[in-house]
C-alpha positions as CSV (number, residue, x, y, z in Angstrom):
1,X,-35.2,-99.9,-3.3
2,X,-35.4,-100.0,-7.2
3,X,-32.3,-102.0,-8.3
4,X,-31.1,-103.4,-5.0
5,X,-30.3,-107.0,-5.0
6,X,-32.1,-109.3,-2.9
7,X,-29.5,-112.2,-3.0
8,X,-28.2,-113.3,0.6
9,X,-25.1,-112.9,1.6
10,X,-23.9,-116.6,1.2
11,X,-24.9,-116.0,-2.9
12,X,-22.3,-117.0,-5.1
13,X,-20.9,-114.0,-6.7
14,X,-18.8,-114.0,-10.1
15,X,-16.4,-111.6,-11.1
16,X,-14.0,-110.7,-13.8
17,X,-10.1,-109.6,-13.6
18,X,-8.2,-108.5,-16.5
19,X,-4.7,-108.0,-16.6
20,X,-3.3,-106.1,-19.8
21,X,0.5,-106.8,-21.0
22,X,2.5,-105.5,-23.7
23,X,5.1,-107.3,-25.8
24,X,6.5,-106.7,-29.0
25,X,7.3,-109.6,-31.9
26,X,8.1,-109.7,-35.4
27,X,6.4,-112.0,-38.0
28,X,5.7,-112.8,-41.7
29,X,2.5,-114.0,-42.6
30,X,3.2,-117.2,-44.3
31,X,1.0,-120.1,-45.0
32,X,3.2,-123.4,-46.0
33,X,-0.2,-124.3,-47.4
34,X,0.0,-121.7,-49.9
35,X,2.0,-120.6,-52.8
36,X,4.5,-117.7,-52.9
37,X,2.3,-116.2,-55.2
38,X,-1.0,-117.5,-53.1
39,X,0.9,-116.0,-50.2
40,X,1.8,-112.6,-51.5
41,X,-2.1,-112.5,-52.9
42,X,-3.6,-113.3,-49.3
43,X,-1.3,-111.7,-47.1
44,X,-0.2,-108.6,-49.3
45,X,2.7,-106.5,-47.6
46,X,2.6,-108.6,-44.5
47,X,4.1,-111.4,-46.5
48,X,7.6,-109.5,-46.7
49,X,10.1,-111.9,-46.4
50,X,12.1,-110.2,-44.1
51,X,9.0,-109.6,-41.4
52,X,7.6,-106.9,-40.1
53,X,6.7,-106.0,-35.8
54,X,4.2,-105.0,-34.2
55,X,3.8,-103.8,-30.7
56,X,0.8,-106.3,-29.3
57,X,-1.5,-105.5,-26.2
58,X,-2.9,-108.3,-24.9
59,X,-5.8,-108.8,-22.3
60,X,-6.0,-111.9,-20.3
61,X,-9.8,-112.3,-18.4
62,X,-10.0,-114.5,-16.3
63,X,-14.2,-115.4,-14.4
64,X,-14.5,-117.2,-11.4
65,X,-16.6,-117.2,-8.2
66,X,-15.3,-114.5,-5.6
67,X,-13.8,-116.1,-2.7
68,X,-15.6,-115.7,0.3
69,X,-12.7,-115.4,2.7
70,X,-10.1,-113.1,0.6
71,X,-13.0,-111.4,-1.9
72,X,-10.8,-112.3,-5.2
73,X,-11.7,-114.6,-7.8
74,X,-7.6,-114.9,-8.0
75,X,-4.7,-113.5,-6.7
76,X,-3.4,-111.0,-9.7
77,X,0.3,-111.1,-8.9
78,X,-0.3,-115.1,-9.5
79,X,-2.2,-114.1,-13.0
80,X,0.9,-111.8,-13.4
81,X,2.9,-115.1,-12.7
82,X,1.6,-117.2,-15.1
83,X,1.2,-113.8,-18.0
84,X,5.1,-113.8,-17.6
85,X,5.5,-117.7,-17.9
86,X,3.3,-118.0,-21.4
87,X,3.2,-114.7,-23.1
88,X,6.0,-112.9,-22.0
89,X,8.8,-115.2,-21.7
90,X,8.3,-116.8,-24.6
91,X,7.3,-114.4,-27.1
92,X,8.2,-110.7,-26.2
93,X,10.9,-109.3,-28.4
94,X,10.9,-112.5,-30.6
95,X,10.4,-113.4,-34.2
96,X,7.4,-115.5,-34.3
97,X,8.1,-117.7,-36.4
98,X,11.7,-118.5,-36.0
99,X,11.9,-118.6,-32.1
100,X,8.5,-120.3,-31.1
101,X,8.2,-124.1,-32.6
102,X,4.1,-123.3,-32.5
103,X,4.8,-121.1,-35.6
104,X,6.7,-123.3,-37.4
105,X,3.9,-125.2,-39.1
106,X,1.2,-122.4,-38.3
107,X,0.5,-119.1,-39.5
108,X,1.5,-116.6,-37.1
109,X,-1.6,-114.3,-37.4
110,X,-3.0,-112.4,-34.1
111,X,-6.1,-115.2,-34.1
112,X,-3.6,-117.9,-33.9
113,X,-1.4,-115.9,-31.5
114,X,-4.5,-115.8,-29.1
115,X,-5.4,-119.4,-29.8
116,X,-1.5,-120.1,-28.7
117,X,-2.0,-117.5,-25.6
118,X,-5.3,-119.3,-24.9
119,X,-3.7,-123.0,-25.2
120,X,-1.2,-122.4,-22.6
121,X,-2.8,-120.0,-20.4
122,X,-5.2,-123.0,-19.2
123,X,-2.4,-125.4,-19.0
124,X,-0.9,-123.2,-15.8
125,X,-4.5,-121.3,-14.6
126,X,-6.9,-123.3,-12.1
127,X,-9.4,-125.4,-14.4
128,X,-12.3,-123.3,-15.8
129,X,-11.0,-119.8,-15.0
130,X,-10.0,-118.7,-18.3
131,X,-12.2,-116.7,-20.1
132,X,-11.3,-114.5,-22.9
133,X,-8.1,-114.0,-24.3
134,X,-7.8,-110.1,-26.5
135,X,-5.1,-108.7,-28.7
136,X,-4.9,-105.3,-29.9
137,X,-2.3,-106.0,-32.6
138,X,-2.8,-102.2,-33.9
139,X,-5.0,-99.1,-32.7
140,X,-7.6,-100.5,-34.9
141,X,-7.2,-104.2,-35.3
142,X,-8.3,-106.8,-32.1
143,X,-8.4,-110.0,-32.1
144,X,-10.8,-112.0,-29.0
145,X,-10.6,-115.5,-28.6
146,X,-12.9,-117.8,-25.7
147,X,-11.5,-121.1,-26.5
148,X,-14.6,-122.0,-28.7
């Protein structure tokens, strides 16, 4: 049949699972690298001093070999687990760059938020399962980042 697969039973099969979470943050986009003026230049109305928010949506993939016995390539409510642990806890409902010590010497921007995401979602995540970390921060701005 056109299209079937031929593979064997006892093929190695790889899937994907995303699970999308929602958390809201406040954050000024600051570099210490940069000037006042620098800062207002590069960051323009996002460099208010008192902050702004956003409402982030972020999607955590995970890629792994489907499991034989139970069919998953990982138990969501464990993914679920470890999405509350590093995104949630930590930075829902929070000022960026007051309340987490990553921001303190880094610019809060939605890559670096995914590079922070990233960072500690393969420090509690089975070796080598991670695989792409995406932020919607608006209805028209995402951010993906793959580790690279």
């Amino acid at each position: 049949m056109a299209g079937s697969s031929a593979q064997s039973s006892t093929a190695e099969r790889i899937g994907y699972i995303s699970r999308i979470e929602s958390f809201s943050a406040c954050h000024r986009l600051h570099s210490i690298h940069l000037s006042d003026e620098e800062n207002k230049k590069v960051y323009g109305k996002c460099n208010n001093p008192n902050g702004h928010g956003h409402n982030y949506k972020v999607e955590v993939t995970v890629r792994g070999k489907i499991d034989a016995k139970t069919g998953m390539v990982m138990n969501l409510t464990d993914l679920k687990k470890c999405i509350e642990e590093v995104i949630m806890i930590p930075l829902d409902h929070k000022n960026l760059d007051k309340d987490v010590p990553y921001f303190t010497t880094v610019v809060s921007t939605t890559e670096n938020v995914a590079v922070y995401i990233w960072d500690n979602m393969v420090k509690v995540l089975p070796p080598g399962l991670l695989y792409e970390i995406k932020i919607h921060e608006t209805d028209k701005n995402v951010v993906v980042y793959r580790g690279e």
